[in-house]
Structure formats: C-alpha cells, structure tokens
C-alpha positions in Angstrom: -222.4 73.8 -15.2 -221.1 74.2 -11.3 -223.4 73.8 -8.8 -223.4 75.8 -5.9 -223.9 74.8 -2.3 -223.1 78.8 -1.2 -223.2 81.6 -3.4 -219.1 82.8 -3.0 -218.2 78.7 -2.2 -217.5 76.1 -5.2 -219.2 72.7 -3.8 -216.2 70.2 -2.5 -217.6 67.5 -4.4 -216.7 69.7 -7.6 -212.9 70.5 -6.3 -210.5 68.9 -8.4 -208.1 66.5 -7.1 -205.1 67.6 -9.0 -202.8 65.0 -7.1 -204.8 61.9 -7.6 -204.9 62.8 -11.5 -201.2 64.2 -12.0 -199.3 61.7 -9.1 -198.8 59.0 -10.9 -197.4 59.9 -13.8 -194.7 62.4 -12.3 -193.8 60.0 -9.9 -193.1 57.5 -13.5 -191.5 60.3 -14.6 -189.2 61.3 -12.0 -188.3 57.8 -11.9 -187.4 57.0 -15.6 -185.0 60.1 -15.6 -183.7 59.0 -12.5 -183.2 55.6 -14.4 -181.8 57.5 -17.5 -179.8 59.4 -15.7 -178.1 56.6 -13.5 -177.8 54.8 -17.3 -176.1 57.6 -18.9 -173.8 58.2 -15.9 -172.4 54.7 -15.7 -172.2 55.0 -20.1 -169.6 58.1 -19.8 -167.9 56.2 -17.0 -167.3 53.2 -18.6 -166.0 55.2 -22.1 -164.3 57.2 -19.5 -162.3 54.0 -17.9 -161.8 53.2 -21.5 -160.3 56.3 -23.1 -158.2 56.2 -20.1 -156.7 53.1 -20.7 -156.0 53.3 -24.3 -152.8 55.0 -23.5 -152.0 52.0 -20.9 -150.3 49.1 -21.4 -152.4 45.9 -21.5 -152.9 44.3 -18.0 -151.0 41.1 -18.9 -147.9 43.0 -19.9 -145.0 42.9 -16.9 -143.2 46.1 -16.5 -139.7 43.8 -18.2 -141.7 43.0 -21.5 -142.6 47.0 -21.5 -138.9 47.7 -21.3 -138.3 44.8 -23.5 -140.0 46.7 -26.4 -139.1 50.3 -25.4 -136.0 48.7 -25.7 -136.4 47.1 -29.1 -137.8 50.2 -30.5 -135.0 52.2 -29.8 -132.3 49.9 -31.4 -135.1 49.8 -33.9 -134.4 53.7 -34.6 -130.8 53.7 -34.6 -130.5 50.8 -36.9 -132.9 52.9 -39.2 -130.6 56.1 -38.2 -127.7 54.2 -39.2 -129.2 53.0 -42.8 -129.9 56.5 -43.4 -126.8 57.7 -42.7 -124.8 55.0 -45.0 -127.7 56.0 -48.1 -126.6 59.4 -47.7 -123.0 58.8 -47.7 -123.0 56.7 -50.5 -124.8 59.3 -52.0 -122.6 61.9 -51.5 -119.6 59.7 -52.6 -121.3 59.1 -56.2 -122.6 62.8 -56.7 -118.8 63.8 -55.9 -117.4 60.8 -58.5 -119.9 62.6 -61.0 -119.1 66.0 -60.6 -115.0 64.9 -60.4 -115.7 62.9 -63.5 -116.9 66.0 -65.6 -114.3 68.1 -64.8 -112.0 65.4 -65.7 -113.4 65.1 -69.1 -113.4 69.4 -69.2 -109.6 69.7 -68.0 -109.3 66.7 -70.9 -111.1 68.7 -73.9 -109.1 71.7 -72.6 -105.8 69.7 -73.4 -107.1 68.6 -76.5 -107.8 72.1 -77.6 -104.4 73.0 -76.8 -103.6 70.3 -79.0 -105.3 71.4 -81.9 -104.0 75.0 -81.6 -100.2 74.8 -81.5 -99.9 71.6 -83.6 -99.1 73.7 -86.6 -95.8 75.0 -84.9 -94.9 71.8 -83.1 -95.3 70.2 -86.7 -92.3 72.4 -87.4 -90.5 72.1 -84.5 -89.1 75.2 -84.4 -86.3 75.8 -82.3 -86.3 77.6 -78.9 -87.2 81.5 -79.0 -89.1 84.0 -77.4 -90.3 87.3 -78.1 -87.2 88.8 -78.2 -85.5 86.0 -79.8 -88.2 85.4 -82.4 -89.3 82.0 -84.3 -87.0 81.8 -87.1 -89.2 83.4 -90.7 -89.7 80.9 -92.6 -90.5 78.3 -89.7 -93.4 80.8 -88.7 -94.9 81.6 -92.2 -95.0 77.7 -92.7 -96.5 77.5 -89.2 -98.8 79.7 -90.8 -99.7 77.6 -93.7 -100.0 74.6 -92.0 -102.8 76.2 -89.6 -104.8 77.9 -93.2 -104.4 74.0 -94.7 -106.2 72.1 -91.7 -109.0 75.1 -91.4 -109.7 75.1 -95.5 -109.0 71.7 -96.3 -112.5 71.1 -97.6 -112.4 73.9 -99.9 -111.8 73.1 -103.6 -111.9 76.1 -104.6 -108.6 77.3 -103.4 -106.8 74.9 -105.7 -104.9 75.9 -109.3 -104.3 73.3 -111.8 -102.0 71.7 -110.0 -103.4 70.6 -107.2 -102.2 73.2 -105.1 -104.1 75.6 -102.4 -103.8 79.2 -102.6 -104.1 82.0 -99.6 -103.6 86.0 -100.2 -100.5 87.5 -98.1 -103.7 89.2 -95.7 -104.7 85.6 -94.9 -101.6 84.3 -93.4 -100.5 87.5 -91.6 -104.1 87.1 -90.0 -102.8 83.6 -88.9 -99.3 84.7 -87.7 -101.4 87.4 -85.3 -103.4 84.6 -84.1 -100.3 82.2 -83.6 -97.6 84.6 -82.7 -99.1 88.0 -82.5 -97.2 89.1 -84.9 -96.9 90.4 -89.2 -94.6 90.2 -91.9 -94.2 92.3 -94.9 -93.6 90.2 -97.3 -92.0 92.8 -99.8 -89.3 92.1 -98.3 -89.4 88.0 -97.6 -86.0 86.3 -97.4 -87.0 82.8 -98.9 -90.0 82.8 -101.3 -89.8 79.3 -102.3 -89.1 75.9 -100.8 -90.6 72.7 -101.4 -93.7 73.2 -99.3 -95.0 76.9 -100.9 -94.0 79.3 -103.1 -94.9 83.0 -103.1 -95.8 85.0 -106.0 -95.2 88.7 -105.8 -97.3 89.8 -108.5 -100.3 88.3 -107.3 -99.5 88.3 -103.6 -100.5 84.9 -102.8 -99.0 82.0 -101.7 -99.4 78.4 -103.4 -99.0 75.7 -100.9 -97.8 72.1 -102.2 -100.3 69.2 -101.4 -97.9 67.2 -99.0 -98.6 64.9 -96.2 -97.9 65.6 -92.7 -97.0 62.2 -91.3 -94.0 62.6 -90.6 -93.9 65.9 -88.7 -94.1 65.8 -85.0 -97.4 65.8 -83.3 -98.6 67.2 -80.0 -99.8 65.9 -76.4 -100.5 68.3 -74.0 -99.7 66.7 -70.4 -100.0 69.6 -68.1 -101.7 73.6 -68.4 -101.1 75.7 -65.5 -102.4 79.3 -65.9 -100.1 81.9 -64.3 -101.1 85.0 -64.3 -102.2 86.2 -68.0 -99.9 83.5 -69.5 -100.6 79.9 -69.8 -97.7 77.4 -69.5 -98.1 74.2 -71.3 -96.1 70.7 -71.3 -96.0 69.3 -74.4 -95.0 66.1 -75.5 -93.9 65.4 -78.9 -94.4 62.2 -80.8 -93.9 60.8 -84.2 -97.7 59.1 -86.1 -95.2 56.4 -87.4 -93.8 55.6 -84.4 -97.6 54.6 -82.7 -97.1 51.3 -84.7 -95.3 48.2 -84.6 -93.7 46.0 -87.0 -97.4 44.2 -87.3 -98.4 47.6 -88.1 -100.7 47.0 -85.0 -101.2 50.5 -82.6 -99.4 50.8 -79.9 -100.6 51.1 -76.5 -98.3 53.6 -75.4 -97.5 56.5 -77.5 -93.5 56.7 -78.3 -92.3 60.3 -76.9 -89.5 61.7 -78.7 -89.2 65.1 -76.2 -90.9 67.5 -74.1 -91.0 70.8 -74.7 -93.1 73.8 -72.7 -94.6 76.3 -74.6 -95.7 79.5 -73.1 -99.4 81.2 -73.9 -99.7 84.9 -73.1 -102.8 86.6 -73.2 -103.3 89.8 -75.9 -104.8 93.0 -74.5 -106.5 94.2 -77.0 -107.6 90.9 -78.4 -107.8 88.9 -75.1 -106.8 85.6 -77.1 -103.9 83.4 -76.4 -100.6 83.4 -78.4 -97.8 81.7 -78.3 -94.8 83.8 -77.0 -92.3 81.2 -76.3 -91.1 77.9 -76.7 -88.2 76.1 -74.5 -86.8 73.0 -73.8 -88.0 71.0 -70.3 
C-alpha cells in the first residue's frame, strides 16, 4: 500500500528514482553499441581496403615487371593466334585433298564407264563414219552382238548344242538403238553369215560363235568433255597381248596402238547417250 503524507501528494520517500535504477545499464548499453559499432566500421573497412586491392598489383611488383608480363601475355596470345591459324589451314588443305580426291576417283569411274559402253564397237574398229556416213552393217550388227555376249554371258540357257548363244532379231535391234540409235530390218540383211554369227530366217534369231576376244582392240578413255548435248571422248586403243612381255610379265605401261575420238550425242526422247560418230585424232 502507499502511504500518504497529503491526501492529493504521493510521499517523496515513495517516488521512484527511475535514474538510479535504469542509469547504469543504458549507459552499458550505449557503450557496447558504441563499441560494436566502431568494431563493425573498421570490419567493412578493412574488407573494403581489401576488395579494393584485389584488382591491384602486389606492392612488391615495379611498374617494368607489370609491363614485363603485360608484355609476355600478349606475345602469349599471338603465338596461340598464330597456332590456330596454321590448325586451321592445315585443315582446310586436307578437307580440300579429300574432296579433290573423290572427285578424282568420280571423273575416273566416269571414264571407266565410258569404257565399258563403247568397247563393243572399238572391239571392231570400225572405220570413220558419222550419221550421215553410217558404221558399215555388218560392223554394227557384230557391234551388237558383242554388247548381248558380255551382258548374257552367264546365261546357259541361250546356248544350242553346239555351244553357241542365241538372241531374237528384237534383241539386237534393241542394242543397235542403245549403241547407234538406230534399226535394221533384217529381211533384207546383206551378209547373214560369217565366222562370228549366223542368222536364221526362219526362226529369226541369230547364233553367235563362242570365240575369244583377245585379240580385238580394247578401250581407254583419256579425256570426256561435254559440249552441249554431245559428249566427246578420247579414246585410246590397245591390244590385251601387247600389255605383256616376252616373260609374259605385265607391263607397266599399256602399249597404244591409236587414238581415236568418239562422239556421244544425247537422244531426245530417250535422254541416253549414243554413239553418232567416230574419227581419227
């Protein structure tokens, strides 16, 4: 309970002194964050100083050692520059030996084919014509044969009892179109045997002797330039036996007898090749 001296007056020995019981303790206060304060202050300056200085060159470091390595670094990059430049080239070099490589080997396989389509006439060796001075008849129907021969030579069927291979009259106009473009009618054929086929009216086939081909010319195509719709080849001619020595060892060279150019002329309706002329070189 308060006790009253007066009946509107609290008694002074009863007033509180709040500054004798709070003093202290703010005043401890006031000075530990004072403290804290001066503690955190110097922290951020001191990680201040140092963040700064991380992008500083050390202290012991002269301003010629600085340059020194700025230096060193540069020559560092154009030495690495330069490196990267010669991969590259050298690069570029073997991707371009690659790609001229393969089309090498294509204008090769192209030559070859060539090779392997007019070899049945340059077996022949037809003389000199064109399309208004035609292959000679005979020289074109065994042209004819030749090129049924190598494409059914596996078929046993196609042979009589002796020995020989047969092919209807429709089989080698079909290859005359595809050599020459052209057909015969064969009613009215000027030579219907020799010693390579005979043709028989009645059944209208021809019988094709079984005879080797060694010593007819064979072809190497050296050149093909496309002019045009027409296609003009060089051809060189050689004989199989002459590839071989006395030894009978191969040759390094192959032996040419002559060069001829033959002349391929594209079909409109067909869109093949043909050949439409042959000449000397």
């Amino acid at each position: 309970m308060y006790k009253f001296n007066d009946k509107n007056n609290i008694s002074d020995s009863y007033i509180v002194n709040y500054k004798s019981v709070y003093d202290n303790k703010s005043t401890r206060y006031c000075e530990k964050s004072e403290k804290n304060k001066s503690k955190k202050y110097k922290k951020a300056k001191h990680y201040k100083k140092k963040f700064k200085n991380i992008f500083l060159p050390p202290k012991h470091m002269s301003d010629v050692k600085i340059k020194d390595n700025l230096q060193s670094h540069r020559i560092g990059y154009i030495f690495k520059f330069i490196i990267s430049c010669f991969i590259l080239a050298v690069f570029f070099v073997l991707f371009s030996e690659v790609i001229s490589l393969f089309e090498r080997n294509d204008i090769i396989s192209d030559l070859r084919r060539y090779d392997n389509f007019i070899w049945p006439v340059v077996m022949q060796d037809p003389s000199p014509f064109d399309e208004e001075n035609f292959i000679d008849e005979t020289k074109a129907i065994e042209s004819a044969l030749w090129d049924l021969c190598m494409e059914h030579k596996n078929e046993n069927l196609r042979l009589d009892e002796d020995g020989r291979m047969s092919f209807s009259n429709q089989e080698v106009n079909e290859s005359l179109k595809k050599l020459f473009n052209i057909s015969i009618n064969f009613e009215n054929l000027k030579i219907k045997k020799n010693s390579f086929f005979e043709f028989n009216n009645y059944k209208k086939i021809f019988l094709v002797e079984p005879i080797s081909g060694v010593d007819n010319y064979f072809p190497r195509v050296t050149k093909a330039e496309k002019i045009g719709n027409s296609i003009i080849l060089t051809v060189e001619y050689f004989l199989p036996s002459d590839q071989f020595s006395q030894n009978m060892k191969k040759e390094i060279l192959n032996k040419t007898e002559k060069t001829m150019i033959y002349k391929l002329k594209k079909d409109i309706e067909s869109k093949r090749y043909y050949i439409s002329s042959v000449c000397n070189s």
